[in-house]
C-alpha positions in Angstrom: 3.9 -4.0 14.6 4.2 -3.9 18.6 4.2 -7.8 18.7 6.2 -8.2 16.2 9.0 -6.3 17.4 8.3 -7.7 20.8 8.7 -11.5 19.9 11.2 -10.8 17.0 9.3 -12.1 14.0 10.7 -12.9 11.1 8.0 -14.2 9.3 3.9 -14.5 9.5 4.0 -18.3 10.8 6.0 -17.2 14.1 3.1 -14.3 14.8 0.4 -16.3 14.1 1.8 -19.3 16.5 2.1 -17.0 19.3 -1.4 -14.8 18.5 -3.5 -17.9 18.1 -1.7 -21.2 19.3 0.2 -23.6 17.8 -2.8 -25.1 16.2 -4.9 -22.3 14.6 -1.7 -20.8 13.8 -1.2 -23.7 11.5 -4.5 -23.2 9.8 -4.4 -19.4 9.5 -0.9 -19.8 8.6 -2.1 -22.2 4.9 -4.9 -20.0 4.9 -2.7 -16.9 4.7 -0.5 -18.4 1.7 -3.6 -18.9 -0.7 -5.1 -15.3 0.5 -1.7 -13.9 -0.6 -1.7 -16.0 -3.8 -5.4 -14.7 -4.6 -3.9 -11.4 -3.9 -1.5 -11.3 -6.3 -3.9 -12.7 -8.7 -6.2 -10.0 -8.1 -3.5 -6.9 -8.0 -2.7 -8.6 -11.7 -6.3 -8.5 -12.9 -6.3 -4.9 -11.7 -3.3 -4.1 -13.6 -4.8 -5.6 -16.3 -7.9 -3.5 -15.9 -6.0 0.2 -15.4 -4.4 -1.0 -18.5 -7.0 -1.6 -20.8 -10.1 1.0 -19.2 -7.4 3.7 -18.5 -4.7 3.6 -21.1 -6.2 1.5 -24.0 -3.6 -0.8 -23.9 -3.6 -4.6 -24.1 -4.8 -5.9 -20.6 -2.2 -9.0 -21.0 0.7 -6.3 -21.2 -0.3 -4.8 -18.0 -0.7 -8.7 -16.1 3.2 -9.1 -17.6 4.3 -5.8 -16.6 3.3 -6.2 -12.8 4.8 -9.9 -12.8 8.4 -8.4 -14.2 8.3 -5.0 -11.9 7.7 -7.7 -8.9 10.1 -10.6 -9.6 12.9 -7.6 -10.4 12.2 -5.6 -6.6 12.1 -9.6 -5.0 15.6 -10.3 -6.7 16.7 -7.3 -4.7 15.7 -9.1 -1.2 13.7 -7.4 1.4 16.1 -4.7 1.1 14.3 -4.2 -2.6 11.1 -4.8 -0.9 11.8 -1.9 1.4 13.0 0.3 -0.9 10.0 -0.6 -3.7 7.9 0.2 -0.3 9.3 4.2 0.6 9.2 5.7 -2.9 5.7 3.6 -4.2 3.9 3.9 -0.7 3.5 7.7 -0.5 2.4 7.9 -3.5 0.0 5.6 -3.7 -1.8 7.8 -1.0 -0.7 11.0 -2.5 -2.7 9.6 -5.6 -6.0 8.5 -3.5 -5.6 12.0 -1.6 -5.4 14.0 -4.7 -8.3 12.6 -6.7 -10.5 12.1 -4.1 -10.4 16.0 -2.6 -10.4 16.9 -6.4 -13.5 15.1 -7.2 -15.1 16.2 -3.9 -13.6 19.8 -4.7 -15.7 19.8 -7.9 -18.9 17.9 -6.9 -19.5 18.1 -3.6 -20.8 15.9 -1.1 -24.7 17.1 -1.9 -25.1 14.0 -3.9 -24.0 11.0 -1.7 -27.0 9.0 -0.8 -28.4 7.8 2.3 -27.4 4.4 3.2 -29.7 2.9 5.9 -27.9 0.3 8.4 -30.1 -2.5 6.5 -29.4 -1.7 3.4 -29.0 -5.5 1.6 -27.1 -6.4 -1.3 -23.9 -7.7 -2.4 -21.6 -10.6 -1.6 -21.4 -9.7 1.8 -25.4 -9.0 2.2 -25.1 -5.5 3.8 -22.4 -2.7 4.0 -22.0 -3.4 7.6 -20.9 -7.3 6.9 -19.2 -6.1 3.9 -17.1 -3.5 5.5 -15.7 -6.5 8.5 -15.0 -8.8 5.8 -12.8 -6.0 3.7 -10.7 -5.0 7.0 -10.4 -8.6 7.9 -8.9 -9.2 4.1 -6.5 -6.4 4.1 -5.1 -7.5 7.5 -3.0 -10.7 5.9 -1.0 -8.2 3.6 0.2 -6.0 6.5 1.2 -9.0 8.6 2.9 -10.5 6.1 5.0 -8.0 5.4 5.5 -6.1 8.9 5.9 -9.6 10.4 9.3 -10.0 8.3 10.4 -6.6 9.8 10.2 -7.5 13.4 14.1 -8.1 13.5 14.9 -5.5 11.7 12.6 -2.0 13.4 13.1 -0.4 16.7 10.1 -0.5 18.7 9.8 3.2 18.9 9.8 3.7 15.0 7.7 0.6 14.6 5.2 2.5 16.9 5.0 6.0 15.4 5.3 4.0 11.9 2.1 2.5 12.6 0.5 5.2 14.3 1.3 7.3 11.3 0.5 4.8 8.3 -2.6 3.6 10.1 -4.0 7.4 10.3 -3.0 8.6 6.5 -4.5 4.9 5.0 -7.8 5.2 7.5 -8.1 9.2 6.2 -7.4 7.8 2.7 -10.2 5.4 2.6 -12.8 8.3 4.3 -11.7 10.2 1.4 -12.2 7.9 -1.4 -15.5 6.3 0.0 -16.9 9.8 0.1 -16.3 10.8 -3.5 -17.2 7.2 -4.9 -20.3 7.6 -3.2 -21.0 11.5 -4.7 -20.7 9.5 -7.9 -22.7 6.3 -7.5 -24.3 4.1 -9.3 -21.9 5.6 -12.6 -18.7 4.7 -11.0 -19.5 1.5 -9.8 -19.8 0.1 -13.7 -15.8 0.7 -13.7 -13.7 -2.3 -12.8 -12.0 0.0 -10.5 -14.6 2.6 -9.6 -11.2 5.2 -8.9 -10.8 5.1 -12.7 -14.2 6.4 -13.5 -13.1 9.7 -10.7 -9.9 10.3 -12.7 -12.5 10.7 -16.2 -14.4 13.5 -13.9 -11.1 15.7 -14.1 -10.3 15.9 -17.7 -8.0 14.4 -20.0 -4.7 16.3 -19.0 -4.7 14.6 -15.5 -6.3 10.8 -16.4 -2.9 9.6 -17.6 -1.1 11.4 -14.7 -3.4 10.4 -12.2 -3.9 6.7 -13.5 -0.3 5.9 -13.1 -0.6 6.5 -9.9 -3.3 4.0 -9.6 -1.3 1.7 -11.3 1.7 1.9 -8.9 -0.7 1.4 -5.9 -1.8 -1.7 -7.3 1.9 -2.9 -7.6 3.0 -1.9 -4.2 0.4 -4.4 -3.1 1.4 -7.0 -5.4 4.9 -6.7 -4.4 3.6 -7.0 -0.5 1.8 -9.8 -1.8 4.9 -11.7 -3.4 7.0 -10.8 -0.3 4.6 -11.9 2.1 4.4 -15.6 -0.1 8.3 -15.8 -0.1 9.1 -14.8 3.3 6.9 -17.5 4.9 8.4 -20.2 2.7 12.3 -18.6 3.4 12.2 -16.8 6.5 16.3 -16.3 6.0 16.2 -15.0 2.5 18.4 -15.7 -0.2 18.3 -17.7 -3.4 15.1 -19.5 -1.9 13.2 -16.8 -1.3 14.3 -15.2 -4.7 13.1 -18.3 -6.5 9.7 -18.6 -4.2 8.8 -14.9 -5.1 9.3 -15.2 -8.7 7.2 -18.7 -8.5 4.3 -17.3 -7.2 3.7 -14.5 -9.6 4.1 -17.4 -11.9 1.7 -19.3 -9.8 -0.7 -16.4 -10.1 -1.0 -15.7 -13.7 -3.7 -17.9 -14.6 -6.2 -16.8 -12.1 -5.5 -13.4 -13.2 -6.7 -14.2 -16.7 -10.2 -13.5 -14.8 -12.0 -10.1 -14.4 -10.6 -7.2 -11.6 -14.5 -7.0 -10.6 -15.3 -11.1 -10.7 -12.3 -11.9 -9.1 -12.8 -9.6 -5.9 -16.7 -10.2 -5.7 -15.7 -13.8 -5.2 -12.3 -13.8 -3.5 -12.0 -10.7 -1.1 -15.4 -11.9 1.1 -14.1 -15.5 1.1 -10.5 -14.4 2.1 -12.6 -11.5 4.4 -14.4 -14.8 6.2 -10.7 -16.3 7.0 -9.1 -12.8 8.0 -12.0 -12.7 10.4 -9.9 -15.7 12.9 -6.8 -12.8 12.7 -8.9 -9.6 13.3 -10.9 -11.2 16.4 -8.1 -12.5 17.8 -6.4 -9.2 17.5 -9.2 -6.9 19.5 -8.8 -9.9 21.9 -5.6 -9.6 22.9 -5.6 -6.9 25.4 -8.3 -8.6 27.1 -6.7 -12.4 26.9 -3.7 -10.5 27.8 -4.9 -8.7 31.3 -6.4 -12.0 32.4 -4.0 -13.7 32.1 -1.7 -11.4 33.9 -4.6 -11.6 36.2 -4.2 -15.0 36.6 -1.0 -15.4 37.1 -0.8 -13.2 40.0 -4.0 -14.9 41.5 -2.3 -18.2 41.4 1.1 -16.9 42.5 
């Protein structure tokens, strides 16, 4: 969020082009437009799953209802995406908050197992590799998005904005992990393992609890649509309308595949490209301070 405020972004492209040169800002930049494509397609699978394992409804309705929810906040502009973004944001980690301390409230933590720095197995081949890859992935969303803000958000609020969000989402994912874990290997037979802790607290807080699920996973497909149609019209209007409604389109028949097959093969392969972004990141300061180095050595 820093950079982007400090270079005036209005779009991923420009942020990549001055993170990793003209050239592997190029790449990163196509890379970025399929990861958020997958995305999408994956946030629509995951619709359909919350649909069919949570509410017993058909899985197709809950594909459909994320597609019309999206294209109505893009129609709105950014200022839809922003708005979509403060009611749908805290409560996505008011959700993840509450059923995680619930779960852990009612189990405990006695039964999480011991996970060995070798431990093998998975996509990724260890939990180590697999956690990398996962970060790496979910840092394409956030710079899609906050890269469109840098315009548009003081630097001060940009700073305690991402200060803030980076704390509650890091304690959010502590939380979650730890009561997944209490409840392994039964929840990981769930599509979305989060669905399985929601059973744990009866039926009178399922429904409650899984529509909050639900609304996570369209706040990210709604990031992911944004991010898609802001690169393609950095200025907005009709052309970005018509580029956010075109990729949920775009999107629909890749999310006619499972939640769990679709992120088993997509999120490590998107996790291996995010890995250019998230290196280049914790480079920075140290690119940075040479060449400030450098400069004064030379002048």
């Amino acid at each position: 969020m820093f950079l982007c405020i400090k270079i005036k972004t209005s779009s991923y492209k420009e942020f990549f082009d001055f993170l990793l040169g003209r050239r592997l800002g190029k790449l990163m930049d196509g890379l970025s437009l399929f990861m958020l494509l997958g995305g999408l397609s994956v946030m629509m699978a995951g619709s359909a799953a919350v649909f069919g394992e949570q509410f017993g409804l058909p899985v197709k309705a809950g594909v459909w209802v994320v597609i019309l929810l999206t294209s109505l906040v893009i129609l709105g502009g950014l200022e839809g995406v922003m708005t979509a973004n403060v009611f749908l944001v805290p409560l996505k980690l008011l959700a993840v908050f509450l059923i995680s301390l619930a779960v852990l409230g009612a189990s405990g933590i006695s039964g999480i197992p011991r996970v060995s720095g070798g431990a093998s197995g998975g996509v990724a081949g260890n939990w180590a590799a697999a956690g990398f890859l996962y970060v790496s992935y979910n840092m394409i969303v956030p710079v899609a998005v906050l890269s469109s803000l840098g315009r548009s958000v003081t630097l001060k609020l940009g700073i305690a904005g991402g200060i803030l969000g980076g704390g509650l989402i890091g304690l959010a994912v502590f939380l979650v992990t730890l009561a997944g874990l209490a409840h392994m290997p039964e929840a990981a037979s769930y599509q979305i393992p989060l669905l399985y802790l929601t059973g744990l607290l009866g039926p009178a807080l399922r429904w409650s609890l899984g529509v909050l699920i639900w609304l996570a996973i369209l706040t990210t497909a709604i990031a992911d649509a944004h991010g898609f149609a802001s690169r393609l019209a950095p200025g907005g209007g009709s052309l970005y309308r018509l580029y956010g409604i075109g990729v949920c389109l775009l999107a629909l028949p890749l999310s006619g595949l499972s939640f769990s097959v679709l992120v088993r093969v997509l999120y490590p392969l998107f996790g291996c490209a995010g890995l250019i972004l998230l290196v280049s990141l914790l480079l920075l300061p140290f690119t940075t301070l040479f060449q400030n180095f450098k400069n004064n050595f030379t002048t």
